[in-house]
N, C-alpha and C positions, 0 to 999 in steps of 0.2 A: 577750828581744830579741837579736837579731842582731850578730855584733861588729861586721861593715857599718853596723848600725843606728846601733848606739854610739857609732862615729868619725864619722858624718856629722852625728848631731845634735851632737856636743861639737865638731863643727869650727864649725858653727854659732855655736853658747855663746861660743868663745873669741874668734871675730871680734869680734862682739857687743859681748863685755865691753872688750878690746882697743880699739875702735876707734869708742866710743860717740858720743863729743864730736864726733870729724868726720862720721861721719857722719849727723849730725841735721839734717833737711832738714824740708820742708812743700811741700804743693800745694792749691790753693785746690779745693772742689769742684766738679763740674760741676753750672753756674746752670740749667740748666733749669727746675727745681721751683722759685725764686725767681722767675724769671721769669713763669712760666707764672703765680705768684701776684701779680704784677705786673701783668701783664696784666689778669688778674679786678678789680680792685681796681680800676684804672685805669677800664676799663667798665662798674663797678658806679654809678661815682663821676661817671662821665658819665650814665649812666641815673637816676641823685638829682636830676642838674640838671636833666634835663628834667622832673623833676617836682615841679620846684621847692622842694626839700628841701634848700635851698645848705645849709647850717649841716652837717649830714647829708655831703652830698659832698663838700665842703673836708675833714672829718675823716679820714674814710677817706682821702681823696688822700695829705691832707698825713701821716698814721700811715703807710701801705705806702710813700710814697715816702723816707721819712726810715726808717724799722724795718726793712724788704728788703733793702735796700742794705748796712746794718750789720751784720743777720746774714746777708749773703753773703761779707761781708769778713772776717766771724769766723770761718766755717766754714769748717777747713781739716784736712785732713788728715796726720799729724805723724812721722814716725821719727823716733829718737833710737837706733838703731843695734840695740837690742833687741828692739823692737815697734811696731809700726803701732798708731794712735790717732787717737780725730775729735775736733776741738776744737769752741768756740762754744755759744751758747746755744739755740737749738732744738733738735742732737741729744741736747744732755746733757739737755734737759728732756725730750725723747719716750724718751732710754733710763729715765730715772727714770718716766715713765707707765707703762710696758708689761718694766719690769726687764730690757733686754735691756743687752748688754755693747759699748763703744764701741773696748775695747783686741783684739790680737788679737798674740799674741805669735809672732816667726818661726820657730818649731819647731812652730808651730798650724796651718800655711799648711796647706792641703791642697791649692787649685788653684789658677793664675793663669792667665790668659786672656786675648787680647788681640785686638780688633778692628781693621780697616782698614779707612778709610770716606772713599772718595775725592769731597772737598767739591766742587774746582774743575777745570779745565783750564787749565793756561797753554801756550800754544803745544806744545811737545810732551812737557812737562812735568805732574805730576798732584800736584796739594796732597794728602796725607793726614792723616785726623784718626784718633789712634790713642787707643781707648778699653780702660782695663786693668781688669780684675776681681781683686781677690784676695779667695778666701773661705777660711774654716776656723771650727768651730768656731761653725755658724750664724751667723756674722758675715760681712758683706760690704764693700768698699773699693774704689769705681769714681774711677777719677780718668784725664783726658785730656790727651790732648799740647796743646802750643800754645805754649810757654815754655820758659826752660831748665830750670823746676822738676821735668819731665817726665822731660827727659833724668836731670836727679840721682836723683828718686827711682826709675827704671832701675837705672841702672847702682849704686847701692847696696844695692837690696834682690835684683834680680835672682842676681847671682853668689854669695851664700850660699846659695842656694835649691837643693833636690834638681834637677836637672833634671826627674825625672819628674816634679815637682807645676805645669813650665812647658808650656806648648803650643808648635808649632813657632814663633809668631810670636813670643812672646813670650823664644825661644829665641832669634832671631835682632835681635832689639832689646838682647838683651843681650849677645850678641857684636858689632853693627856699627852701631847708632845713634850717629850722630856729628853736631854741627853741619854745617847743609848748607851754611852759607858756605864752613867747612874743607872739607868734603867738595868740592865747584869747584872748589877751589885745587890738591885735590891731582889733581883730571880735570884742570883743566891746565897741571899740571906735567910729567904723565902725557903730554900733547901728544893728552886727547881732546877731540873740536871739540867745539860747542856741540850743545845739542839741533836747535837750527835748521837750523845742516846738516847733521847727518846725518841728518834728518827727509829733507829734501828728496832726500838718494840713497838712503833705505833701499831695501835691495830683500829680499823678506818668505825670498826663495829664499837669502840671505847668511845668513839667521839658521837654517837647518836643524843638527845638531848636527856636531860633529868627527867622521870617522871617526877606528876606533883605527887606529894606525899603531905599527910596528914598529920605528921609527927611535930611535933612543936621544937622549934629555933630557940637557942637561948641568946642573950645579948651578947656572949662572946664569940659564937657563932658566926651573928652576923659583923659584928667588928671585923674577925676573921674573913667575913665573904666577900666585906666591903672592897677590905686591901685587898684581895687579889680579883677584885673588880677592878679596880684603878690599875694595877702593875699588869696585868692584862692586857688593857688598853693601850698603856704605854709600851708594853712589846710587841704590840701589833703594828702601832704607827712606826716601831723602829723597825721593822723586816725580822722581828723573832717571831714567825708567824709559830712554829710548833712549841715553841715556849710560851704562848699567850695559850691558846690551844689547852696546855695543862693547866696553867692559872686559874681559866674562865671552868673548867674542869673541876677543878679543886673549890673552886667558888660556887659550883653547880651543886657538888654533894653536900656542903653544908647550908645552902640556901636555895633548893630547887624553886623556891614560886617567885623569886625575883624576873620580873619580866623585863627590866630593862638589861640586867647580866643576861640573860637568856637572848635579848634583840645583839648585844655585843660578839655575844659567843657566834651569832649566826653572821653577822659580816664580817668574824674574821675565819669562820669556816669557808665561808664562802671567797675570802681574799684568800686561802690555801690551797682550796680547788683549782682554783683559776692559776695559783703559780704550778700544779702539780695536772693542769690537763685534766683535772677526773671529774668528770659526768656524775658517777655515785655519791663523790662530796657533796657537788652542787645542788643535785636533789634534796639531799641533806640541810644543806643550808635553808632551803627553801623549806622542807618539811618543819626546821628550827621556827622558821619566821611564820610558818600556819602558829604553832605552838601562842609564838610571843600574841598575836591575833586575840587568842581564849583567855591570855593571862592578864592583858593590858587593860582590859575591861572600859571603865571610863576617860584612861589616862589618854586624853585628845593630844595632847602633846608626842605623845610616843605613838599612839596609832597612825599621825601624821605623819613622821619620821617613818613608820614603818613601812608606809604608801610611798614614800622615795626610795625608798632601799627598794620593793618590790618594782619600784620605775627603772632604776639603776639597775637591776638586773635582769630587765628587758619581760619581766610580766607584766602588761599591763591592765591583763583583764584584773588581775587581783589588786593591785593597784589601785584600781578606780573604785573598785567597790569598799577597801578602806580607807580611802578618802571620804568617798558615800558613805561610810559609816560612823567614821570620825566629828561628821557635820550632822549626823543625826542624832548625835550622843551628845554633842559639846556646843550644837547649832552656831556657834563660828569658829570659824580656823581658817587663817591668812593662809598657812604652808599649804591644806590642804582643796582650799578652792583654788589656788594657784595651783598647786599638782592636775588637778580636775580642768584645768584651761591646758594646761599643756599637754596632757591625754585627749582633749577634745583638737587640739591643733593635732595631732596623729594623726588620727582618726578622719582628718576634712570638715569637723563641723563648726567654721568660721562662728554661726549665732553663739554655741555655745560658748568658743573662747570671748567672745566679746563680751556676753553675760558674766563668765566666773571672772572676767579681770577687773570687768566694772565693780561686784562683789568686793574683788579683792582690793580694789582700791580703797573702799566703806570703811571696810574690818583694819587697812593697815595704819599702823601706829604713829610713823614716821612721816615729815612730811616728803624725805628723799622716794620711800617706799608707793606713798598716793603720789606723786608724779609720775615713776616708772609704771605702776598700773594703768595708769589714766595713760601714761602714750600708747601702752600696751593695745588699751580699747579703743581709741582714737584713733590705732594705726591700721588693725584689725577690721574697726568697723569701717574706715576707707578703703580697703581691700574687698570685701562684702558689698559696698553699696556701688565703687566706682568700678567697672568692665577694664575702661583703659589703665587704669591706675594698677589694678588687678592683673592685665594682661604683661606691662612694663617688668611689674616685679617676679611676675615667674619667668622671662625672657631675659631679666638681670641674675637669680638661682640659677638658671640651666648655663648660662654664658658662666658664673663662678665655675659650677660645677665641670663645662667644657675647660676652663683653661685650669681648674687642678688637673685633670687628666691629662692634658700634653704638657705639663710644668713639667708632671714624672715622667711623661715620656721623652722630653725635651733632654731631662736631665742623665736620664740611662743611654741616649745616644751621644751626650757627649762624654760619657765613661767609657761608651766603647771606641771613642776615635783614642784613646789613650794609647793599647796597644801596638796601636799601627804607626803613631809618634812614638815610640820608646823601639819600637821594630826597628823601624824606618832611619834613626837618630845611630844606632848602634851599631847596623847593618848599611849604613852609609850608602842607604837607596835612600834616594829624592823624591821618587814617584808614590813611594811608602807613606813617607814622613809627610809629604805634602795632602795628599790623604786626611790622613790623619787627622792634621794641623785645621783641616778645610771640615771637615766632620764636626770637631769638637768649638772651632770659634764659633759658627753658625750656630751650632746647638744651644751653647752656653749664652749668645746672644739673646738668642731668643726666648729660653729659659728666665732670662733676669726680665725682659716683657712682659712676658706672660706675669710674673710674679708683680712688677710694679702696678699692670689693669687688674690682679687680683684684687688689688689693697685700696684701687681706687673705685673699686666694684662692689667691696665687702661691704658701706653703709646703705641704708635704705635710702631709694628716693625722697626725695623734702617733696611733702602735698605741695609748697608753692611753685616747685617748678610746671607741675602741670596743672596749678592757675594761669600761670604766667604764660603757660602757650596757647590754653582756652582763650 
C-alpha cells in the first residue's frame, strides 16, 4: 500500500477514534417499504370486510397498523463516529435470514452517491429531496434529506471520506449544505432581493457568462467574490435557485477569471433550466462549462469534476475528451479514468472498461477504493472472456428490465380496478364491485412479485456459481 494510502486511511482512524462521542448521530429510514406494506394491509383488510370475514379484517388492520408504525420508528440508521449501522427489528431479523451484514465501517466506503429530486415549485423557488447511497463491502445505506438529521449525518460522515469515493453532488453538500433559513439571512444581509423580484426582471441574456477581463482584482474584491461564491452555493443546494443565480452574478463581475465560481454558476444554470424547461438555458449552461474548459487550465482536479458534470448532463463526447485531457495534463486522476471506464462501458468497449478500472485501481488511495476497482475489472474482465457468463448477465438486465415494466404496469391496472369497487360499493351492484375487487387483488398480487424477483434479481451473478455448474 501506498504511503498516500496509509495517511488517508489513518487520518480517517484518528478522527474516528478522536471524536467518537460527538459525532454519533441517527436518521430514520426511508418509509417507503413501510408504507407500501401499509397500504397492502390496509386494502386487504378492507377486501375481508367485504366478504364478511370481520374477525379476519380487524386483525390484520389492527397488527399492520400498530406493528409498521413501530418498526418504522425503530429503523434507523446510526454512526457513532467509526461506522455506519442499521438498527430495529426487521433488518436485524432479515440480516440473520439470509446472513448479510448490517455494519459497514468508514475505511469500507467504497461509494457515495447522491440524488436530487425536485418534489415541488414555490414561486420561484424548487423544494429538493436529496436521496444519499453509501455502499461498500456489498452493503448498502440510503437515507434522505427532510430534517436536520440529514444535514448532521452530511456533514459528519462526508469530510473523513476520500473524495474520490464522493460524486460531484455529494461533494458539494459536503462543502455548502446549510440551513436555508440561515442561508436567507445571510442573501439578505448580502442585500440580495427575494426570488419574487428578481423573477419578475430576470432577463435570460443577464445570465450569459463573465467575459475574462484584463483589469486587475484587489484583495477586497475577491473576499467579496469569495462570500458570494459560498452563499451561492448554499442557495442553490437549498431550491433558491434564482437567488444563487445573482450571487454567482455578482461574484462573476468582481472576479470574472475564477474558474471554479464560473464551473458553479454553470451547474446551477443548468439545475434552473431543467426546473424552467428552457433549452436556451441549457445551452448556456453548457456554453458556461466550454468557458470553465479554457479557464481551468492545469487544475486536473476541477477539469475532472468538469468531465462528470458534462457526463451528468448527458454529453459524452465532451466528456471523454476532458477526461482525455485531464490525464494528459496531470498524467493521473482516479475520477477521471473512472469517468473514461464508464464512458467506455456506454459505448460496448468491455477492453477499455477493464484497462481504465485496472488503472483505477493503481492510482486509488484507499484500500475500500482498490477493491471496488479490482471487482470492477475482475467482473468486467469475466464478462469479456466468459460467452456463458456473459450471455447469463444480459439475460438477468433484460429479465430486470422486463419485470420493471409490468411492476408499472401491474400497478396502473390495479388503480384502475379502484373505480369499479368504489362504483360497485356505493351503487350496490355486486357484479361491479366484484369486478373490481378481482382486477385490483390480482394486480397488486402480482405487483408485490414482480417487485420481490426484482430485488432478488438486482445483484450480479457470483463467478462461483458458474464454477460450480462447470
Amino acid at each position: 500500500m501506498s504511503e498516500i494510502a496509509k495517511s488517508a486511511e489513518l487520518s480517517v482512524e484518528e478522527i474516528a477514534v478522536n471524536t467518537s462521542n460527538d459525532y454519533r448521530t441517527s436518521i430514520r429510514v426511508s418509509p417507503n417499504g413501510y408504507f407500501i406494506a401499509l397500504f397492502l394491509a390496509t386494502f386487504f383488510s378492507a377486501f375481508l370486510i367485504y366478504l364478511k370475514i370481520d374477525w379476519a379484517a380487524i386483525a390484520l388492520f389492527g397488527l399492520s397498523w400498530i406493528s409498521l408504525p413501530f418498526l418504522l420508528w425503530s429503523d434507523r440508521i446510526e454512526f457513532d463516529g467509526k461506522k455506519l449501522f442499521r438498527t430495529g427489528i426487521l433488518p436485524s431479523f432479515w440480516a440473520f435470514l439470509n446472513n448479510s451484514r448490517t455494519r459497514l465501517k468508514l475505511r469500507d466506503i467504497e461509494q457515495v452517491e447522491t440524488q436530487a429530486i425536485r418534489t415541488l415549485r414555490r414561486g420561484g423557488n424548487i423544494v429538493y429531496r436529496y436521496r444519499t447511497s453509501i455502499r461498500g463491502k456489498d452493503v448498502q445505506f440510503s437515507f434522505a434529506s427532510g430534517n436536520e438529521n440529514y444535514r448532521q449525518m452530511v456533514q459528519r460522515i462526508f469530510p473523513v471520506l476520500s473524495e474520490n469515493a464522493l460524486d460531484n453532488r455529494s461533494i458539494e453538500l459536503r462543502d455548502s449544505l446549510a440551513e436555508p433559513k440561515e442561508t436567507l439571512m445571510k442573501a439578505a444581509f448580502a442585500q440580495i432581493p427575494s426570488a419574487e423580484v428578481l423573477e419578475s426582471s430576470l432577463n435570460e441574456d443577464a445570465l450569459l457568462p463573465v467575459r475574462r477581463t484584463s483589469k486587475p482584482v484587489d484583495s477586497d474584491q475577491l473576499e467579496k467574490a469569495e462570500y458570494l461564491h459560498r452563499l451561492g452555493n448554499e442557495l442553490r443546494l437549498s431550491g433558491f435557485l434564482i437567488q444563487a443565480l445573482e450571487a454567482f452574478r455578482r461574484a462573476l463581475v468582481l472576479n470574472p477569471k475564477d474558474a471554479r465560481l464560473l464551473f458553479d454558476f454553470a451547474r446551477c444554470l443548468n439545475s434552473y433550466a431543467g426546473s424552467q424547461k428552457s433549452k436556451k438555458l441549457q445551452r448556456k449552461s453548457i456554453a458556461a462549462l466550454r468557458l470553465v474548459e479554457k479557464r481551468a487550465e492545469g487544475n486536473a482536479e476541477l477539469l475532472a469534476r468538469l468531465g462528470e458534470s458534462y457526463f451528468q448532463f448527458g454529453d459524452y463526447r465532451r466528456a471523454k475528451i476532458v477526461f482525455q485531457r485531464t490525464l494528459d495534463k496531470a498524467g493521473e486522476s482516479f475520477r477521471s479514468v473512472r469517468g473514461l471506464a464508464e464512458i467506455a462501458l456506454r459505448e460496448g468497449k468491455i477492453a477499455h472498461v477493464i484497462h481504465h478500472f485496472s488503472t483505477a485501481s493503481r492510482l486509488a488511495e484507499t484500500t475500500a477504493l482498490k477493491r471496488w476497482t479490482r471487482n470492477e475489472s475482475e467482473y468486467f474482465s469475466r464478462l469479456n472472456d466468459d460467452d456463458d457468463y456473459m450471455e447469463m448477465e444480459i439475460n438477468r438486465v433484460s429479465l430486470l428490465e422486463t419485470l420493471e415494466n409490468s411492476q408499472k404496469t401491474a400497478l396502473k391496472i390495479a388503480l384502475f380496478g379502484f373505480p369499479f369497487i368504489l362504483m360497485g360499493v356505493v351503487g350496490e351492484e355486486s357484479a361491479i364491485a366484484n369486478l373490481g375487487w378481482a382486477i385490483s387483488n390480482v394486480s397488486l398480487l402480482i405487483w408485490v412479485g414482480l417487485m420481490m424477483s426484482q430485488k432478488m434479481l438486482s445483484g450480479r451473478i457470483p463467478f462461483e456459481l458458474l464454477e460450480e455448474e462447470d
